[in-house]
N, C-alpha and C positions, 0 to 999 in steps of 0.2 A: 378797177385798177387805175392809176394815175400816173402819166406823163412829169416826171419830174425834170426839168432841163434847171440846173442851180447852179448861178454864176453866183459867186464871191470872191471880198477881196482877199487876198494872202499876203504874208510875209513871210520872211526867212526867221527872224527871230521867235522863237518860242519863248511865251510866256507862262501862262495856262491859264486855263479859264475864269480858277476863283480868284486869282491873279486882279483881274478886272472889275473887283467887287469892291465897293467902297469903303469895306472896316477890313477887309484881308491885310492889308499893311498892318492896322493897328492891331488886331487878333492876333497874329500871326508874333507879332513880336512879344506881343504877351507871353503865348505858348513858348516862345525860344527862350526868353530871358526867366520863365519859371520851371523850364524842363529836370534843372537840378534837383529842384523840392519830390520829383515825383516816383522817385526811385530808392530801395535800399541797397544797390548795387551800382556799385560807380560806372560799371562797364554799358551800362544803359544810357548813361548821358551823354554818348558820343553818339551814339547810333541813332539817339532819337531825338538828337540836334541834327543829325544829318538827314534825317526822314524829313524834320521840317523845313529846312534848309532848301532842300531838295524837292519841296513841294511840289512845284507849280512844270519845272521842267521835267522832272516825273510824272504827271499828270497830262502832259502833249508825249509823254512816250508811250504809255498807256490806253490810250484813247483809241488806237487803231481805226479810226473814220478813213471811208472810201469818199466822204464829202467834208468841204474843206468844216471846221469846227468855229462854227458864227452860232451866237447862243444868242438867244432875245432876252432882254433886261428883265422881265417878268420872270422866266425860266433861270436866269441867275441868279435874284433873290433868293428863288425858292430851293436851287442849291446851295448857295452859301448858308442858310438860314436853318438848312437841315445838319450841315458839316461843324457851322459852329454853335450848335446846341449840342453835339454828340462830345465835341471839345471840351464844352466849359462843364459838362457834365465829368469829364474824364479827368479834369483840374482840379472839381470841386472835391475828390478825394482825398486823402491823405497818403503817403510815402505808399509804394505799392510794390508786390516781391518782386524778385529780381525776374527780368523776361515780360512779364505782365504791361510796364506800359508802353513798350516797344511795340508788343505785337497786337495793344488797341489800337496804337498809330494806324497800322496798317491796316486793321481793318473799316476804318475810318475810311482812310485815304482808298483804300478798292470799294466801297461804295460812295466816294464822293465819285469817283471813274463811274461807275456804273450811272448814276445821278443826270452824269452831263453825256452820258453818252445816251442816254433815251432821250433827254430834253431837246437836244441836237436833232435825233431822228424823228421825234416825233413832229418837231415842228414842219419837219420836210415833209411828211406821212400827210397833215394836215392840208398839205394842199390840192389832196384830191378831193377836199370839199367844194371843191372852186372848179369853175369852167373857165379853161383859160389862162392868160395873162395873171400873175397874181405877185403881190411884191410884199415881203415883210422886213422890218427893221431888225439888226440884229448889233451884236457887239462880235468882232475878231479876237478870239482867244488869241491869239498867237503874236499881236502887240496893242491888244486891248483897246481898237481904233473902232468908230462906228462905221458898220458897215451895213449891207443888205444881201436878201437873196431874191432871187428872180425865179417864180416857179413857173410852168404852163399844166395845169391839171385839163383834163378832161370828164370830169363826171358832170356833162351838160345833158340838158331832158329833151333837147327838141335835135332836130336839125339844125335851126335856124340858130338858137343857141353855135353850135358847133361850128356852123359856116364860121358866126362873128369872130369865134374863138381862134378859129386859125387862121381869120383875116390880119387879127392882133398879134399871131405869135410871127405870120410875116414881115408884118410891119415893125414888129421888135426886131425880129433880126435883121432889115433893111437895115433900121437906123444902127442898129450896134455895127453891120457892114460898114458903114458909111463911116461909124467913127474911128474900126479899126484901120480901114484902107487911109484916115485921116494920117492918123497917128505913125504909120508905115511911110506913108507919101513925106512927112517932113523929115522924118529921120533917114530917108533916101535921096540923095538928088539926082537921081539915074532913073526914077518915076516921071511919068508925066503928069504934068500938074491938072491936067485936064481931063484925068480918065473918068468915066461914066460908070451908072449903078448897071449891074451886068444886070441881063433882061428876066432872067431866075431868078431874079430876088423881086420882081413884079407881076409873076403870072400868075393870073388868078385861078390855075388848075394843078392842084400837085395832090393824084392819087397815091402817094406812098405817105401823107399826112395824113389819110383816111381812117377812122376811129380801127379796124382789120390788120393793121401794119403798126398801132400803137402800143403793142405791149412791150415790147423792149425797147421802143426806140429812145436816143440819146441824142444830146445835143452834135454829137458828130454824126451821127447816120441821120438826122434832120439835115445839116449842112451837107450833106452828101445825094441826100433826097433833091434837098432844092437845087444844085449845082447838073442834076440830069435832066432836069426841066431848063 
């Protein structure tokens, strides 16, 4: 098992993922401004102008993640690249009966969901190959910004592996202490400009970090661990 503690960045605006892909503008408009040609019922070219329309903020409704949805470039490609082959395949048709290309949309778009929803976890999954500290680059669905995530795995072989590991996961959360207490301290002037790193965040004993106490634990019951020391 693996220690997942993942900070990323968020926003309020939802985009979606494929959103963030560098021909989704251009594909995308193709598919809208050709929608007409692909039906022999008029009643389908509203609905499946609005499925595409509706893309991307359909696709952040969808998604249902308990971690925020930061996708890495590599795993973007290989979704868009699956999404828009299934497209250009479903264009390169002719007039299609009525109902028909409405309801390939959708299955399109629930496996382009399904796509970025493994790509997402698995990248997370991936970091119980690591001991430790581990940081991957990623891109924010949600306003297409480059961002990262910060993982702490423990599938370490030794001890001494392990000690290092959670020398590093203190020291990471020292310093992010350090810059959250920053960032609090200027937006307050009722702080003291001189307060100190509390002495929890430098002891070099915290049995509730012990590999026995790691199966569930979370970046709050880590903070919560080191604040009883």
């Amino acid at each position: 098992m693996a220690l997942l503690l993942c900070l990323g960045l968020t926003a309020a605006l939802a985009r979606g993922c494929l959103h963030c892909h560098g021909n989704f503008s251009e594909k995308f408009s193709f598919y809208r401004h050709h929608v007409n040609l692909k039906s022999w019922w008029v009643g389908d070219i509203p609905v499946s102008g609005s499925l595409l329309t509706d893309w991307s903020q359909d696709t952040m409704k969808e998604l249902h993640l308990a971690i925020p949805a930061e996708i890495t470039r590599e795993k973007l490609n290989q979704v868009a690249n699956a999404v828009y082959k299934r497209m250009d395949q479903l264009y390169q048709g002719k007039m299609y009966f009525p109902g028909y290309f409405p309801n390939e949309l959708r299955a399109i778009f629930r496996e382009q969901v399904h796509l970025i929803q493994n790509a997402i976890i698995e990248s997370r999954i991936d970091c119980q190959r690591h001991c430790g500290i581990f940081q991957y680059e990623t891109i924010s669905c949600t306003n297409c910004t480059d961002s990262h995530v910060v993982c702490f795995g423990y599938n370490c072989e030794s001890s001494v592996q392990w000690e290092t590991a959670v020398q590093g996961l203190l020291q990471y959360i020292n310093k992010w202490h350090k810059q959250s207490t920053s960032t609090r301290l200027s937006s307050s002037s009722s702080w003291s400009t001189h307060r100190t790193t509390p002495a929890f965040l430098i002891s070099p004993s915290f049995t509730c970090l012990e590999p026995p106490h790691l199966a569930n634990l979370t970046l709050e019951n880590a903070s919560e661990c080191l604040m009883q020391h």
